[in-house]
N, C-alpha and C positions, 0 to 999 in steps of 0.2 A: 371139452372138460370145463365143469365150472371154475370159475377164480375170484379172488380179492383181489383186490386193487388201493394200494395206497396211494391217497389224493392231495394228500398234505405233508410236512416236511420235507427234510432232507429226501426219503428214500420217496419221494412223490414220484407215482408212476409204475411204481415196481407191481408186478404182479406176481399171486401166489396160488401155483393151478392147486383146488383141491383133489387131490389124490388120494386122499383117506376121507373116510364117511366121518369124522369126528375132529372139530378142529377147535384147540381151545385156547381164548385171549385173555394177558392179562400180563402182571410182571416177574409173577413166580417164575422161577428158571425151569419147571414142569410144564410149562405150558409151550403149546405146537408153535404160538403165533407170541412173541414178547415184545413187550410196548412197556418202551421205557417212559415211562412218564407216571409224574408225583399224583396225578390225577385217576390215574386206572389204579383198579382194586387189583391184587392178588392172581387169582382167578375170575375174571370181571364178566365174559359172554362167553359161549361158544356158539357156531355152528357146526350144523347135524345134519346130516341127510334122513329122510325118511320117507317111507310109500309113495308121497302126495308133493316132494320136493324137499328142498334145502329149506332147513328152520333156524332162525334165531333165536336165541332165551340170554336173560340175564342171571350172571350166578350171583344174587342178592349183593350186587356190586354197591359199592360205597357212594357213587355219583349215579348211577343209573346208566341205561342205554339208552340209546335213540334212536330211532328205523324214520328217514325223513322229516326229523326235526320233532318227533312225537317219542316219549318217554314209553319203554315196554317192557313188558316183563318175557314176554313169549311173541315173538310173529314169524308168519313165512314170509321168504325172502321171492322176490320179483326180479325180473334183470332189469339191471340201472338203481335199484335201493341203495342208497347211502344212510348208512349208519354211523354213528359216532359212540368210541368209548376212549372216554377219559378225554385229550384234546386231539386226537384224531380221528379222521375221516376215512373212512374203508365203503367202497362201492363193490356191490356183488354181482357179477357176470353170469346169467345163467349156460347151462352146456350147449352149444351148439354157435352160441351169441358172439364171444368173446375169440373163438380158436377158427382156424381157416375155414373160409367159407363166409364169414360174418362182413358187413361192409368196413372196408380200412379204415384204419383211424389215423391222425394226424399221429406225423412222427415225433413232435414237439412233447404229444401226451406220455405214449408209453416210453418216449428216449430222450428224456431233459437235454436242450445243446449242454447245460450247465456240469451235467454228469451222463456223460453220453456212455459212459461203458459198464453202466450198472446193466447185469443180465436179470431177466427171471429165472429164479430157482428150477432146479429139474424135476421132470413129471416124479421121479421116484420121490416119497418121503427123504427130507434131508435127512444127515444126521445129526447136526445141528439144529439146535429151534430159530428159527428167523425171527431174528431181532427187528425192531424198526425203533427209531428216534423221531418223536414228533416234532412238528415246529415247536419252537421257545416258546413257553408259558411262562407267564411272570408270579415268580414263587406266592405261594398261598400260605400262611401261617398254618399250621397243623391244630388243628381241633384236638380239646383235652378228652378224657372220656367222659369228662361232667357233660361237654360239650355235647357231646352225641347223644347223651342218655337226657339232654334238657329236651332235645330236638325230638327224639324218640317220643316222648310224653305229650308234644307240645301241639297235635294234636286234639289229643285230650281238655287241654288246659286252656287251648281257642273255645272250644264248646263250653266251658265252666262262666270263661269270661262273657261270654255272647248271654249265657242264663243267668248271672248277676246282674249285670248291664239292664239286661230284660225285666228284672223287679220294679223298675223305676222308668224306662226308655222300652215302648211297648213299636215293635218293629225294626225299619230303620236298621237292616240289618247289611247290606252292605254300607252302607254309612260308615256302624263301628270297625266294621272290619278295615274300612281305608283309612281309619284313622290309626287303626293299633298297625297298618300293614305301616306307616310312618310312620311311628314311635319308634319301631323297630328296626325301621331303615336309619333313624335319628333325621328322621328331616323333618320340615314343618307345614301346616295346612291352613290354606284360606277355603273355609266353608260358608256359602252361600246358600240362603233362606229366607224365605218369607218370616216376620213375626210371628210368634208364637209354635212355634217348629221345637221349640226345647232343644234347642241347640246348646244354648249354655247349661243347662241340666244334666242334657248329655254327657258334656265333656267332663263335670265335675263328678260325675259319678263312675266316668272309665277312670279318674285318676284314684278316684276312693278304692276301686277295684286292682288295679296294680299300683298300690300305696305308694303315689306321689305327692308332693308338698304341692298347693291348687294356691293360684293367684287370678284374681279377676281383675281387673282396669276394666271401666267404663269412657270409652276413650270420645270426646266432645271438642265444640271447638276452642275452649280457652284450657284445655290440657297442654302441659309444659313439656318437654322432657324429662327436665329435672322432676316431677313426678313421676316418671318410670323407673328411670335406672337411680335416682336418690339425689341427696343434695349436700353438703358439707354448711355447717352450723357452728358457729363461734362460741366459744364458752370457755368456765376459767375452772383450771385445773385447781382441784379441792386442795391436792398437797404442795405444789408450789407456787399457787396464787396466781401462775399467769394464763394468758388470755392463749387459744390454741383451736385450730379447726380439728371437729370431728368428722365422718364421713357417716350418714345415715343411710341407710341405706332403702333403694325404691325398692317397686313389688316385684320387678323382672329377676330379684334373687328369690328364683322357686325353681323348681323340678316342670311345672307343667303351668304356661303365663297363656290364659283367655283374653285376648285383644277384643274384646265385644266392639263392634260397629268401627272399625280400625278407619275405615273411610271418613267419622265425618272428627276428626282432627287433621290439622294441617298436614304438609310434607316437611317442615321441622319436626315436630313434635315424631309423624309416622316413620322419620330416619332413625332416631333413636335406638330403633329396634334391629337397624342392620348390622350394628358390629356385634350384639348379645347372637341375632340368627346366626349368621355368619362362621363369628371367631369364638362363640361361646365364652364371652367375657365381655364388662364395660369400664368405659375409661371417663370417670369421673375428675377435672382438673389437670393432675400433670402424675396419677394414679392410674394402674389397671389393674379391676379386679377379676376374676376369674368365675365361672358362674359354677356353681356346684353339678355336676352331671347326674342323673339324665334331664337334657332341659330340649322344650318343645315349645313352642309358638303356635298357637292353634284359634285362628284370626276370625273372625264372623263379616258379612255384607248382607246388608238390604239389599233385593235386587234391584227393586223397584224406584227406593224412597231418592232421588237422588236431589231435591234441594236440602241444602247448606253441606253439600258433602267434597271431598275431595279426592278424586281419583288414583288409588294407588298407582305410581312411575312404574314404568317396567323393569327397573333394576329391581326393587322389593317385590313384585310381583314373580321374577324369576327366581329369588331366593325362598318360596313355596315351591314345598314339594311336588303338593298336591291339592288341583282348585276339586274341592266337593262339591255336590250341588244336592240339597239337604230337600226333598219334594215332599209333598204332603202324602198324608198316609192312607191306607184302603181305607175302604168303608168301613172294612168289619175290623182294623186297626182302630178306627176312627171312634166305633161304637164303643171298644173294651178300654180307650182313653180316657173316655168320658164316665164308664162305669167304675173305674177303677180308681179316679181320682177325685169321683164325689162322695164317698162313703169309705168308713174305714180310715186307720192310719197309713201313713206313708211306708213301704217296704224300705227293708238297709241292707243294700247287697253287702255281701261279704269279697273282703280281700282274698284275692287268687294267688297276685305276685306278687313279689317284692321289688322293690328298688333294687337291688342288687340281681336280681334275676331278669330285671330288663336289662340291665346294664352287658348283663350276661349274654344275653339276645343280641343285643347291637353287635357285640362282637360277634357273636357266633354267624349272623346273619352277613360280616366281611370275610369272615373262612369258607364260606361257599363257593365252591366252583361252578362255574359255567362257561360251556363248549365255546368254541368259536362260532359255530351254528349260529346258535342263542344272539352273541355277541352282535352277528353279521347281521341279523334280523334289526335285531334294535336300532343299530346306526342307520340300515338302510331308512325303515320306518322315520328317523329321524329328518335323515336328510330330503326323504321326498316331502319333507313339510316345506320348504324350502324353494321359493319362486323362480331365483336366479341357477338353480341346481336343473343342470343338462336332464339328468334321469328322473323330475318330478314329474308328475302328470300333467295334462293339461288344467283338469280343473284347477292346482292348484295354482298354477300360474295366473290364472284368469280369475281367480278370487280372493288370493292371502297378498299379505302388505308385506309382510315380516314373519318371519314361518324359527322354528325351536331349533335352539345353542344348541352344544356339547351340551350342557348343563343337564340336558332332557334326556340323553342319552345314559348319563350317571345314573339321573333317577330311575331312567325305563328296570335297570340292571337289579339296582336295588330294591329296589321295590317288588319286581319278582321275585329277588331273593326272598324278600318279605312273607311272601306269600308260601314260596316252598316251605321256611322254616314252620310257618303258621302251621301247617297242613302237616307237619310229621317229617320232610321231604328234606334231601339235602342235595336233590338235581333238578336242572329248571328243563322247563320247554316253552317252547315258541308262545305255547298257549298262555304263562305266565306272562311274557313281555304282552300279548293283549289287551290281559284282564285290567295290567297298567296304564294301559297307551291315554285312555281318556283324561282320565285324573291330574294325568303328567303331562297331557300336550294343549289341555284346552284352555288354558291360559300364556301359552307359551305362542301361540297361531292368532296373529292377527289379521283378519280378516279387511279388506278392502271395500270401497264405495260398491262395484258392482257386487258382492255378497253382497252388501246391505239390501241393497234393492233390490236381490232376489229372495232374500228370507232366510241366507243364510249365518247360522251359525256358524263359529269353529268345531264344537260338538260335531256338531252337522258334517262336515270337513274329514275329523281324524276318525269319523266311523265310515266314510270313502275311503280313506285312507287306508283302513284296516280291509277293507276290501279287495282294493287293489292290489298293493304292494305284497309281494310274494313272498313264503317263504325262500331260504336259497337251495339251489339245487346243486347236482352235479355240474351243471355248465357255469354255475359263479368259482367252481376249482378249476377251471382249466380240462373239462373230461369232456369231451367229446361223444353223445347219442349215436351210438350205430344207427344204418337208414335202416 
């Protein structure tokens, strides 16, 4: 007879023979199979038997499903597929697989020493619905219905921003999209380009587009600090005559600060900017001010130019999100650049968002849930960058100096989430941690003397990387492959 198998929590191990053709998850008290957790919708999945096998479907669940780490709406079930709904992990046995006859499985799996007298249910339908308690998850603020209905639209509203954007910035369209995927997440980007790339045009036009306050600094080598975050100035008070500091204030109080060419000012001057990134506030004298929210750091490099420059530390280098790499455009980009900007007036995209509606994003985009799946991907991803780490690969031991923090791991998460929200979506998949891993790891991996001399990059590196490194399976829970 086929079965479920719970892989995770408490009741990890237990198995649930299917004995009816129709079995439905989720935390309503109607439902065959109940999963208490803040994360599972109502009515979330069921399984169904039919003609051709046992099928999965998702009941338009709140976080989605996932059949081996891929998000679905409908798929058949295989023996050994692990699925996830809400923070647990359920593996499906097909019939013949799982009950005598099948090769034995370690007793550790199906009989925890930790809870050795937990039985499986009996082949008859219970009369109780079988409850299950997943592992702790750490509470999620609850999404308003503004929330859901922003996220519903937003969609929508990615497309609007990418055809604004595009009146002005012809291409380059993953570009905008990493940069609004960190806006969103609130973190900030060191974007690297050749001259003449409209880098800085670019950026001043996504902020025109979700109406943020736009600051440039053109950052050289006799820039100050005190020219970023501001300066206090002595003057005499008109109504009681005496003499008294003011505080003036620099360009870093904006919404969205252009660090054009950040490299070629000192590492005084380029620290400046770590407690605004950081703590979102600067401390001028024996004062701290607070920076108005939403605020983003959105940094520019030559890649090439490197006399009179000075190389960003890896402490600021780790407080970017996301390193972009800005490339030149097709040919037929290349042609309608130059048509478009020799004739004619300049286009004015129009405003899509508000200030208050990113604001609104940032949060919505930390009420997303994401599996432990997800989770377990990202870290691994993480830590196989990692030279001294038992489970890296060879290559990278043989090529990386210094391979990505926790730090990297925060970002892989959010920045997915970034992406789900973009896209409509309010559950991640492995495929999101991906689409991030470059952006977020190629500055984070630094590569050693023998990469040099073989040509390569860290790019080079975290796209091995992503090759390698597995999603996780049944055997990272502790479940055991029949032979």
């Amino acid at each position: 007879m086929s079965s479920l198998k719970i892989l995770n929590g408490p009741k990890a191990g237990i198995t649930i023979e299917l004995s009816t053709d129709h079995v439905v998850m989720g935390r309503a008290d109607d439902c065959t199979l109940i999963v208490e957790d803040d994360l599972t919708s109502g009515h979330h999945a069921e399984v169904a038997r039919r003609n051709d096998g046992w099928w999965l479907r998702d009941l338009d669940s709140a976080n989605g499903t996932l059949v081996d780490g891929k998000g679905i709406k409908e798929s058949i079930l295989g023996d050994g597929d692990v699925f996830v709904i809400g923070g647990t992990e359920i593996q499906f046995r097909a019939e013949g697989q799982s009950t005598a006859g099948a090769a034995p499985e370690k007793p550790a799996v199906d009989a925890p020493v930790e809870n050795p007298t937990v039985e499986p249910p009996p082949v008859n339908p219970p009369a109780e619905p079988v409850r299950v308690n997943p592992a702790p998850q750490p509470p999620l603020p609850e999404a308003s219905a503004d929330d859901v209905a922003l996220v519903e639209r937003m969609s929508g509203i990615t497309d609007n921003i990418r055809k604004e954007v595009a009146k002005v910035i012809i291409g380059q369209r993953d570009v905008i999209d990493q940069v609004m995927m960190c806006m969103l997440a609130g973190g900030h980007s060191l974007l690297i380009g050749l001259p003449g790339l409209a880098k800085t045009l670019m950026i001043s036009t996504i902020a025109r587009v979700v109406d943020l306050e736009f600051k440039r600094i053109q950052f050289t080598p006799d820039l100050m600090p005190s020219d970023i975050t501001g300066t206090e100035i002595l003057e005499t008070n008109r109504d009681t005559n005496e003499k008294e500091f003011r505080f003036l204030r620099g360009p870093i109080f904006c919404n969205l600060l252009l660090a054009d060419e950040i490299n070629r000012t000192p590492p005084k001057t380029q620290a400046a900017l770590l407690e605004a990134m950081q703590e979102k506030r600067v401390t001028a004298g024996n004062v701290t001010y607070d920076l108005e929210p939403p605020f983003f750091v959105l940094a520019t490099q030559n890649p090439i130019e490197q006399e009179g420059t000075y190389p960003l530390p890896e402490a600021q280098m780790d407080r970017f999100m996301f390193n972009i790499w800005v490339d030149y455009p097709s040919e037929e980009e290349e042609e309608l650049i130059v048509s478009s900007t020799t004739a004619g007036k300049d286009a004015q995209p129009d405003r899509i968002l508000t200030r208050a509606d990113v604001m609104q994003l940032q949060d919505v985009v930390r009420k997303v849930p994401v599996s432990p799946h997800v989770v377990k991907y990202a870290i691994r991803l993480v830590r196989a960058s990692r030279p001294d780490n038992e489970s890296a690969p060879d290559f990278i031991k043989e090529f990386v100096s210094t391979g990505a923090g926790p730090r990297a791991g925060q970002y892989l998460i959010l920045a997915a989430k970034a992406r789900a929200v973009m896209d409509g979506r309010i559950h991640l998949a492995c495929n999101d941690i991906r689409s991030a891993a470059i952006p977020v790891l190629r500055h984070r991996i630094y590569t050693n003397f023998a990469a040099d001399s073989e040509g390569l990059s860290s790019m080079d590196l975290v796209n091995r990387l992503l090759d390698t490194v597995e999603e996780p399976s049944e055997k990272d829970y502790g479940v055991s492959t029949p032979a």
